[in-house]
Residue, then its C-alpha position, 0 to 999 in steps of 0.5 A: x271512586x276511592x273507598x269511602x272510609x266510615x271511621x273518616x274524621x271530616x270538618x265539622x260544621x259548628x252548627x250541626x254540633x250544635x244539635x248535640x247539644x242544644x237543652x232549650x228546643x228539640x232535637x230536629x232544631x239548631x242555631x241558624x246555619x254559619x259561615x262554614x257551610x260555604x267552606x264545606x260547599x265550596x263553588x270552587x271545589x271542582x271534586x267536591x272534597x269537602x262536601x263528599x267529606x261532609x256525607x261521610x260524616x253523615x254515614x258514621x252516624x247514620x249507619x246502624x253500630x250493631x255488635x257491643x253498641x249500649x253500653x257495651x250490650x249487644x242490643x240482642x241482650x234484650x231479649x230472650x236470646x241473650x242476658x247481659x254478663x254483667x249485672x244491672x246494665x242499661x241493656x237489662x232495663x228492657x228484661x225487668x221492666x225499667x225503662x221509662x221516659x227519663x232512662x233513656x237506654x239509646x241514643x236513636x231519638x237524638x242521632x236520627x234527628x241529628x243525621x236528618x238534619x245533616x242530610x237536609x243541609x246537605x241536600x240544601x247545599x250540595x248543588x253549589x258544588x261544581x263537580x266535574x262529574x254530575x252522576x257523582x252529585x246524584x249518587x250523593x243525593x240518593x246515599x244521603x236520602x237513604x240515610x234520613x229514611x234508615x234514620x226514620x225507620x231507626x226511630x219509628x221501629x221504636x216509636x211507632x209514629x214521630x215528628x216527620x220534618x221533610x227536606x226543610x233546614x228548621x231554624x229558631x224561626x220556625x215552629x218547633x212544637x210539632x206533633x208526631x206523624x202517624x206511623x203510616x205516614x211515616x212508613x210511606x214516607x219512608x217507601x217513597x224515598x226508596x222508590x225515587x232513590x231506585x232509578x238514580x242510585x248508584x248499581x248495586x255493590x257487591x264484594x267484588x266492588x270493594x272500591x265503594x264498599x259500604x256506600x248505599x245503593x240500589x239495593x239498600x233502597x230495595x232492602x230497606x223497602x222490605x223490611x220497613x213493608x214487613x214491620x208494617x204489616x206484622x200484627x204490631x203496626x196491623x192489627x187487622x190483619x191486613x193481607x194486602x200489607x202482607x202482600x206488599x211486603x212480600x213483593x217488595x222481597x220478592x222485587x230484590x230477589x228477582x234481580x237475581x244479583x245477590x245470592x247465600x254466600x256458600x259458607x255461613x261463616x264468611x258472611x260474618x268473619x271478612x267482606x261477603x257477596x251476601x251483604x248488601x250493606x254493612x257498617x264496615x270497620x278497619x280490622x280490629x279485636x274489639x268484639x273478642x275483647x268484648x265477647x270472647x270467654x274469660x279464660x282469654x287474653x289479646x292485648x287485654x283480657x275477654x270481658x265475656x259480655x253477653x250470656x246466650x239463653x238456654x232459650x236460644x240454645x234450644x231453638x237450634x235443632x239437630x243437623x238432620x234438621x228436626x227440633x231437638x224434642x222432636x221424635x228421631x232428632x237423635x238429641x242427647x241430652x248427655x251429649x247435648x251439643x252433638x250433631x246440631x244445627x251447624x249454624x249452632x257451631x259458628x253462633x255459640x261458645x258451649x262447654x267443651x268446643x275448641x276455640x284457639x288453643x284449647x276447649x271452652x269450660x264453662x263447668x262449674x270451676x272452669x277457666x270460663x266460669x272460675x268460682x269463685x265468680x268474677x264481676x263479670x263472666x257467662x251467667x248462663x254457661x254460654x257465651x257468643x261466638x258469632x262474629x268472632x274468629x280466630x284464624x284457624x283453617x283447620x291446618x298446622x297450629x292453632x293460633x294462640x291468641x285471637x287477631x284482628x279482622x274486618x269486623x263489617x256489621x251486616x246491616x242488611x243481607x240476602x238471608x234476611x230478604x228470603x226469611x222476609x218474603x217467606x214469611x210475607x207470603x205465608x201470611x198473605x193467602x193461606x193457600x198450598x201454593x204461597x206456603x210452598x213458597x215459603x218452604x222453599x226460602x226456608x230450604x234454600x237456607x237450611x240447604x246453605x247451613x249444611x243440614x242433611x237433606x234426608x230421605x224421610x217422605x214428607x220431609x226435606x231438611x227437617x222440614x215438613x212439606x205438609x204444614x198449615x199456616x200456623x206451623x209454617x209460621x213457628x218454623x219460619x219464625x224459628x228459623x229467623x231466630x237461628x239464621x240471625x242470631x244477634x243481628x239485632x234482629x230477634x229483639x224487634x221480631x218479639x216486639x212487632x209479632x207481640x210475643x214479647x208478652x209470652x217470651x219476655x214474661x217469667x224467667x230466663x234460664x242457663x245450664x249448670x255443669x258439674x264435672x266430676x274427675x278428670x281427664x278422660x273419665x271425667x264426666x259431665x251432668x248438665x242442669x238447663x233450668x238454671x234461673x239466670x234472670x226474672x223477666x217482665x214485659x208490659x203492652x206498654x214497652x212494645x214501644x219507647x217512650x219519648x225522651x222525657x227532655x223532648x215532651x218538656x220542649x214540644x207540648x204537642x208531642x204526645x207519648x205512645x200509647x201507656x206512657x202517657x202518665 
């Protein structure tokens, strides 16, 4: 099987464009199928071409963007992680309140129902096509239902229930007006096609097989299955409480564990920087500079200069504890706040740009009249005195010269990765029985990743890694929720957690703020004084955005499509 290249312009059938495009009904609706579906499934394509080609463009829809993907914001500038650098952007509408059924701030309504409807032509279609090898047409099969349940899973993590359309190819014949599912009849949805798509998928890829890098296997079936289980069953989408949903959940995480395939990848950095054992699926790109020209600090150039688009909260830099594990206000952390970023959390080192950190050829200044934050200010630099650093490398193996200007590399976005699995079923099982045993458990994930970061073990009795082993439910629940919000940082991952622990009243109500530096001299008797209660941005959340409203377009097509709960009016 040759590598299958996302980025891969196919033949387009002109009635799936017409999705795009169609003003008069809904987005799971479009003209009648043409004549091109029997060039694209062609009897006589004895390998497929067209019809393989046809699934690849299913794939660069249907496989989340991650990184620098609403208008040029990561989505994680919607929370309190991050603000966007640049003022009054699409993004900011999720921190001050603005979104409405008429600002629309992504595409995912229309895209899920445009690549659900390519999948169910496909599946409609693609036994036309004699290949030569049958087991071909049936990895096909599972990778295309995959991509529909990512596409479900895509809009009801933002919905909450939606229009479920099944295998059917819906034509102007067809009643179009349908009412929205239930999220629980989605959800299943959603679990009965990983579960059916398990004993057929394709093996379970890892880096080693790079010829089928970025296909969808078995182990996106059982990834998507937890993660999907565990939205489920968080306070948002369970309001009682159920711990039999907890229960399940976690047994889906610990069913991809115990295969005992994948594993952390020893070093943090390679998952995010290259082509990593721990991802179990990525958006996979060719190499390229285009998150560092997004991202990098302003004082930069490649081919054209860093935009330094997203500011990292002070909020988030303080929830990176110290190396020896503990939380920076915890008593024998060793923080300074005179020397606020020693001896952190190392993960802290790969994730944030910070005032003084060597990057390239020379140290970040992010002080007040720096190369990274001039005054006076450009229209776009750091509002916090941070920017991000994840994701982006500069080639530096700690030998020779340091590069001069940052390159191009595989900019693979981890959909889904091991780390994750074990954040999942920690807090899964913490949450089903409030017992020693399951909140061992937990610990032992938490570990396992501390462990992997390079915290220090430590000798202190009652402790490993920083953790206490003698916590209750609630604080092993912070310290798990804590330690998701480090190990994944801008993995579009915070910006759901708030939303389906419904916290995003507490976290997204007030202010988000940055550090201000002063510096005073120079060279090596300049001295630095830091200011963190730097007011960046008045924030506002309302119990209504724990959910989108529905496109204002589709409600004037569909009647019978009804908006979440508080956008009704």
């Amino acid at each position: 099987m040759r590598i299958l290249n996302i980025k891969k312009v196919t033949v387009a059938v002109i009635v799936i464009a017409a999705v795009q495009t169609a003003c008069k009904k809904p987005l799971y609706e479009t003209e009648p199928i043409g004549r091109d579906i029997n060039y694209t499934f062609d009897v006589l394509d004895s390998i497929g071409t067209q019809a393989e080609g046809f699934l690849t463009d299913i794939y660069a829809s249907g496989i989340p963007r991650g990184y620098n993907r609403i208008a040029n914001d990561v989505l994680d500038a919607g929370s309190d992680d991050a603000v966007s650098s640049a003022s009054s952007t699409q993004i900011e509408r999720f921190l001050t309140g603005q979104i409405s059924p008429v600002n629309v701030v992504d595409g995912v309504w229309e895209n899920s129902y445009s690549t659900i409807r390519k999948v169910n032509i496909f599946l409609a279609n693609i036994d036309k096509v004699p290949h030569k090898d049958p087991q071909v047409i049936t990895f096909w099969k599972t990778e295309a239902r995959l991509l529909r349940a990512i596409a479900y899973f895509e809009m009801i993590k933002r919905y909450g229930g939606v229009p479920m359309i099944g295998d059917k190819v819906l034509t102007v014949d067809d009643d179009l007006e349908l009412a929205k599912n239930s999220y629980e009849e989605c959800v299943e949805y959603i679990v009965k096609e990983c579960d059916e798509v398990i004993p057929l998928a394709r093996p379970i890829i890892v880096a080693e097989n790079n010829g089928d890098y970025g296909r969808l296997h078995k182990g996106v079936a059982y990834a998507l299955k937890a993660r999907v289980l565990l939205y489920a069953a968080s306070k948002l989408n369970n309001p009682s409480n159920d711990a039999g949903k907890w229960a399940r959940a976690a047994q889906a995480s610990k069913d991809l564990i115990d295969l005992n395939i994948y594993a952390l990848d020893p070093i943090y950095l390679n998952v995010f920087v290259g082509i990593s054992p721990e991802v179990i699926l990525s958006r996979t790109a060719s190499p390229n500079s285009n998150l560092e020209t997004l991202n990098a600090p302003i004082g930069y150039t490649g081919t054209v200069e860093s935009s330094g688009r997203t500011s990292p909260t002070q909020e988030l830099v303080d929830a990176f504890g110290m190396v020896n594990g503990k939380a920076i206000k915890e008593a024998g952390s060793g923080y300074n706040p005179a020397s606020p970023y020693d001896n952190r959390d190392p993960r802290f080192y790969h994730t944030i740009f910070f005032d003084g950190v060597y990057w390239l050829n020379r140290p970040i200044e992010t002080f007040d009249g720096g190369l990274d934050r001039p005054v006076p200010a450009k229209n776009v630099q750091t509002r916090t005195g941070y920017y991000m650093r994840k994701f982006l490398w500069d080639g530096y193996n700690g030998a020779g010269a340091r590069p001069t200007q940052y390159i191009e590399i595989n900019h693979n976005f981890p959909v889904f990765r091991y780390a994750e699995v074990l954040l999942n079923y920690a807090e899964a099982i913490n949450e089903a029985a409030n017992n020693a045993s399951n909140r061992q458990e937990a610990i032992n994930q938490l570990i396992a990743l501390r462990e992997r970061a390079g915290i220090a073990k430590g000798s202190t009795p009652g402790y490993d890694y920083g953790l206490k082993l003698a916590m209750n439910q609630a604080e092993l629940r912070e310290a798990i929720r804590n330690e998701r919000r480090v190990e994944m940082a801008f993995e579009e991952q915070r910006f759901w957690d708030i939303r389906r622990w419904k916290i995003a009243e507490e976290v997204l109500n007030g202010s988000l703020h940055g550090v201000r530096i002063t510096k005073t001299g120079t060279g090596a008797s300049a001295v630095y004084s830091y200011d963190f209660n730097d007011e960046v941005l008045k924030v506002n959340f309302e119990p209504k955005m724990y959910h989108y409203p529905f496109p204002l377009s589709e409600i004037l097509k569909n009647q019978n499509l009804i908006q979440p709960e508080g956008w009704q009016n």
